[in-house]
C-alpha positions in Angstrom: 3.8 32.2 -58.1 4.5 30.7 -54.8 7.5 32.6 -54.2 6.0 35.8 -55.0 2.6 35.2 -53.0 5.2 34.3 -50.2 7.3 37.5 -50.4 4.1 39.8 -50.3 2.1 37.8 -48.1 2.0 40.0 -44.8 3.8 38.8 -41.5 2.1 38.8 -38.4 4.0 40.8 -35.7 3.2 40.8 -32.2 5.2 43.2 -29.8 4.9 41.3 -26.7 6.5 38.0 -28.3 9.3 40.1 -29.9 10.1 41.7 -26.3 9.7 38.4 -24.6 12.6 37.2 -27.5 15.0 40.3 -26.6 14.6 39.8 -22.8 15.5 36.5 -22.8 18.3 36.6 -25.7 19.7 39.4 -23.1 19.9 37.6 -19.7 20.6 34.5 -18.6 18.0 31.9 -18.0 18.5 31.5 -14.7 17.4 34.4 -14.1 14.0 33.9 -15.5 13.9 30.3 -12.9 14.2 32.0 -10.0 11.3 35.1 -10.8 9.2 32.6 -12.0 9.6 30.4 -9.0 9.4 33.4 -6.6 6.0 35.0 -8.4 4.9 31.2 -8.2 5.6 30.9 -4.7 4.0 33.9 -4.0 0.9 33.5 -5.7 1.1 30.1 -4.3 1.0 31.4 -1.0 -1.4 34.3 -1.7 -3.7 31.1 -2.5 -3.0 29.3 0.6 -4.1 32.6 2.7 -0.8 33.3 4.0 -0.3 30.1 5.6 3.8 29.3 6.2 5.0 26.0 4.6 8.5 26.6 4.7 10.9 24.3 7.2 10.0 23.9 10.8 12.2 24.1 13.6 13.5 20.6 14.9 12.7 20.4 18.7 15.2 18.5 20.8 13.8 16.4 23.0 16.7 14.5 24.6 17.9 18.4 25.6 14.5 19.4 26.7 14.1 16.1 28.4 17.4 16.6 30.5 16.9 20.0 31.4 13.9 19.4 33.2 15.3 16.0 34.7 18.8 17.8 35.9 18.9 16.1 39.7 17.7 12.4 38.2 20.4 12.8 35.2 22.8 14.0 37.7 22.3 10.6 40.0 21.8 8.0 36.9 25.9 7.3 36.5 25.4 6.6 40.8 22.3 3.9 40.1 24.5 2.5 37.3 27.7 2.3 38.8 25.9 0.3 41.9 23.8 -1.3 39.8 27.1 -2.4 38.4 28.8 -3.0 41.8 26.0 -5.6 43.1 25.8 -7.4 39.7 29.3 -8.0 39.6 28.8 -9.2 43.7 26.0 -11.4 42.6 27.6 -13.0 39.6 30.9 -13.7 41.5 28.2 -15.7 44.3 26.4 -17.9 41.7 29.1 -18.9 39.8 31.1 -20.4 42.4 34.0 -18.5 41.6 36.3 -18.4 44.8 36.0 -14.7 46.2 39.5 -14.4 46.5 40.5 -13.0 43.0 42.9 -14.9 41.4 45.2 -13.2 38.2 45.4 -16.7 36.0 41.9 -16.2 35.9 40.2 -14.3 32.8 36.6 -14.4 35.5 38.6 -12.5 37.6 40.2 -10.0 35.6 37.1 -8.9 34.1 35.1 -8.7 37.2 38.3 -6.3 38.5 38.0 -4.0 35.4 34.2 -4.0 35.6 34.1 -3.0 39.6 36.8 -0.2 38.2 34.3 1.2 36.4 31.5 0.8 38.4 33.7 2.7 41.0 34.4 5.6 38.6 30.7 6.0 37.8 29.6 6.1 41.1 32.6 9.1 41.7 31.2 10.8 38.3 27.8 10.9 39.9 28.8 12.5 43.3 30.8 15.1 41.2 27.8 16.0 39.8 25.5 16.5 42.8 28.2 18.1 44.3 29.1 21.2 41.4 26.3 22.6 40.5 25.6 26.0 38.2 25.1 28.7 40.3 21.8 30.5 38.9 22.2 34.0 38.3 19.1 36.2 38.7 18.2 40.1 38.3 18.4 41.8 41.6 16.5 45.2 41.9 19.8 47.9 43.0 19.6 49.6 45.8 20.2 53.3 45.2 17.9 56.2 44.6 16.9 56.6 40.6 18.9 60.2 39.3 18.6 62.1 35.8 21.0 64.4 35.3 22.2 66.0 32.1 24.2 69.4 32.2 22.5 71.9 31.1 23.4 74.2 27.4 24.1 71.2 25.6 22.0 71.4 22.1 18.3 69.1 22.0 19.8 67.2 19.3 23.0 66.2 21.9 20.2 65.3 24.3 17.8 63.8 22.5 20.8 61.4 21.6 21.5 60.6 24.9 18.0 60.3 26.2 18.0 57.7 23.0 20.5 56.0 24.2 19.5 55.3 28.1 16.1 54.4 26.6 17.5 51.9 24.3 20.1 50.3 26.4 17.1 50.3 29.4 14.5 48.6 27.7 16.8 46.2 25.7 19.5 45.1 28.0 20.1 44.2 31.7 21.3 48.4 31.6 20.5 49.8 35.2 22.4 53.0 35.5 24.3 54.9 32.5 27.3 57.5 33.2 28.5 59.2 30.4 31.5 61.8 30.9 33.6 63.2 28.0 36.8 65.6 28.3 36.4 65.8 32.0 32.8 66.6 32.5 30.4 64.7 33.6 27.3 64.7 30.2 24.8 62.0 32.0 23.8 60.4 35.0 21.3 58.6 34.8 19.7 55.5 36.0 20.2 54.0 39.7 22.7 56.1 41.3 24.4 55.3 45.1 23.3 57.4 47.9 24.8 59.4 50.6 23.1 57.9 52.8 19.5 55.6 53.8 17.2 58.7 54.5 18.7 61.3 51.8 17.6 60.7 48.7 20.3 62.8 46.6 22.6 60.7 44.7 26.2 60.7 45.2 27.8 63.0 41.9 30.1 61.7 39.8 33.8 63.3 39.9 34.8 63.2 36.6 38.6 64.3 37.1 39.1 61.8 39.7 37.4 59.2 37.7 39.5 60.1 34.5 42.4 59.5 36.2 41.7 56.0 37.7 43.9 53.0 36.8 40.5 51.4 35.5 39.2 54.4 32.7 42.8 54.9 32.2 43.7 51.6 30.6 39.9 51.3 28.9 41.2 54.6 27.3 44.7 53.6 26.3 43.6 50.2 25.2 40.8 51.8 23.4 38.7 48.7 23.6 35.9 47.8 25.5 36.1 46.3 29.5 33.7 43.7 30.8 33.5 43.6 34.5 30.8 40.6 34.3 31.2 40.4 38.2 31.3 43.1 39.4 32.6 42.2 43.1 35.1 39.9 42.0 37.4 43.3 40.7 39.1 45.4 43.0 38.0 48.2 40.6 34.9 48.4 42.2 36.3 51.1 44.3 36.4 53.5 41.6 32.9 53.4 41.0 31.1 54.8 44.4 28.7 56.6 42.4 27.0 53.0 41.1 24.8 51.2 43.5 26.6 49.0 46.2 24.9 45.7 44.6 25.4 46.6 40.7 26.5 42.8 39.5 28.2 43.9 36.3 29.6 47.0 34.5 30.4 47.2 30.8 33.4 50.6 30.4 32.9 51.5 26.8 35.7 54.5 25.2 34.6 57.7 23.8 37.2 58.2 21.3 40.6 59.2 23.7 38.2 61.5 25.8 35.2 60.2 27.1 34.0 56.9 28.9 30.6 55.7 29.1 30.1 53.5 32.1 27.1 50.9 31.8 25.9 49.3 35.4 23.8 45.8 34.8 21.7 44.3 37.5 22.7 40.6 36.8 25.8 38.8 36.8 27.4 38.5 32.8 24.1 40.2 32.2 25.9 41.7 28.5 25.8 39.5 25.8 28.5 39.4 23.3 25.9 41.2 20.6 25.0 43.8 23.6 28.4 44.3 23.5 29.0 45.0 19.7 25.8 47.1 19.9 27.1 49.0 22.8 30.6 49.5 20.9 28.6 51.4 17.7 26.5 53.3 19.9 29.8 54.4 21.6 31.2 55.4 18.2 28.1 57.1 17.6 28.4 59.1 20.8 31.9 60.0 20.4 31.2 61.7 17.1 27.9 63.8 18.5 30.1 65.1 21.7 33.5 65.5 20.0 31.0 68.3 18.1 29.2 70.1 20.7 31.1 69.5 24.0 33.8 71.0 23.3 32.7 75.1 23.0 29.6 74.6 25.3 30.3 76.2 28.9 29.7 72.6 31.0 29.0 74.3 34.6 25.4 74.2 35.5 24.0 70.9 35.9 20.2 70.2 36.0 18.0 67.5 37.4 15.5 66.5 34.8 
């Protein structure tokens, strides 16, 4: 009787247990930790109205402290090493010691190794007040602003390089932007040199003279990327009259084996290394848009925009 009221007794079923089984036979149990932690986490959040508990920033104030201390951290080995200097006097005075050193004496010896020191701090501190970091700063150039763009070239061409002047404008130290490809020159556009005080046209850029310089010609052969982070410290500077007279750095980016994009900052190592990197995709990116339209469009008008 028991058995057969057990065999024909119904069985509850309940498809949401039975699915909850199958999930979790199916995948590992990690997997199930880490959703329930991030929906708990999330509601848990959602409760504390959006309020961030994660970790905090560690401030360092030994760095902070220093950096706004630099000329009293600059003279502290000088007060030490005199500090040093007149206690070693003062002891050598009170003890009675003769002031004539003597080497059988251990006194001696350490007040000789102790003024050594003392000596070397006080030349450590005068090295520092003597170097110190130059500071760079932005300097406004001194050029007349120019936009040109040749004319026939398709919107999508220069919409891509109106992109690109606005990006590298608004996001780096980027004060004037030359772009020429198989011997024309696409853009100029930025801060351009002058012909002279009173004239305001810009001076144009020769492409075939530039292409041919020692400076595009090894950026090209090398097909990597030149930093010029001072500017005036390269004799290459004379192949760049176009760029105004005080651009502080120039980044020369290849175009594939024929085009350049010359990039003129207004402050000294101005490029970081991730403008750089950014600047070397962009190039790639231009490469591929000119390689495709530069080559059957009839480059001879140029316009001013």
């Amino acid at each position: 009787m028991e058995a057969g009221s057990l065999l024909h007794s119904p069985i509850p079923w309940n498809p949401k247990l039975s699915l909850r089984r199958r999930i979790r036979s199916t995948f590992p149990r990690f997997f199930y930790f880490r959703a329930f932690s991030s929906s708990s986490s999330s509601s848990s959040s959602s409760d504390s109205q959006g309020g961030y508990r994660g970790p905090k920033p560690r401030r360092d104030w030994v760095a902070d402290w220093v950096s706004n201390n630099d000329d009293v951290v600059r003279s502290l080995p000088i007060c030490v090493g005199g500090a040093s200097l007149l206690a070693v006097l003062l002891n050598r005075t009170v003890s009675g010691i003769a002031p004539v050193a003597d080497a059988s004496s251990s006194q001696s010896r350490a007040d000789l190794l102790t003024l050594g020191l003392a000596v070397t701090n006080i030349l450590t501190g005068l090295v520092w007040l003597s170097i110190r970091p130059k500071s760079v700063s932005v300097v406004s150039p001194q050029g007349v602003e120019c936009r040109r763009i040749y004319s026939h070239l398709p919107d999508s061409v220069v919409s891509e390089l109106t992109w690109v002047w606005q990006s590298l404008s608004e996001v780096t130290c980027c004060r004037s932007l030359i772009v020429v490809y198989d011997s024309h020159c696409v853009l100029q556009i930025g801060f351009a040199a002058g012909y002279s005080i009173d004239d305001g046209e810009p001076v144009a850029v020769d492409a075939d003279k530039l292409m041919q310089g020692s400076l595009c010609q090894g950026v090209i052969k090398s097909g990597a990327q030149s930093y010029l982070a001072n500017l005036s410290l390269y004799p290459g500077k004379s192949e760049l009259p176009f760029l105004p007279s005080n651009t502080q750095a120039v980044l020369l980016q290849p175009l594939g084996e024929k085009g350049i994009a010359i990039i003129g900052g207004d402050t000294i190592r101005g490029f970081t290394t991730s403008d750089q990197a950014w600047i070397t995709l962009i190039g790639e990116k231009l490469d591929a848009t000119l390689a495709k339209n530069v080559r059957n469009t009839p480059l001879v008008v140029q316009d001013q925009l």
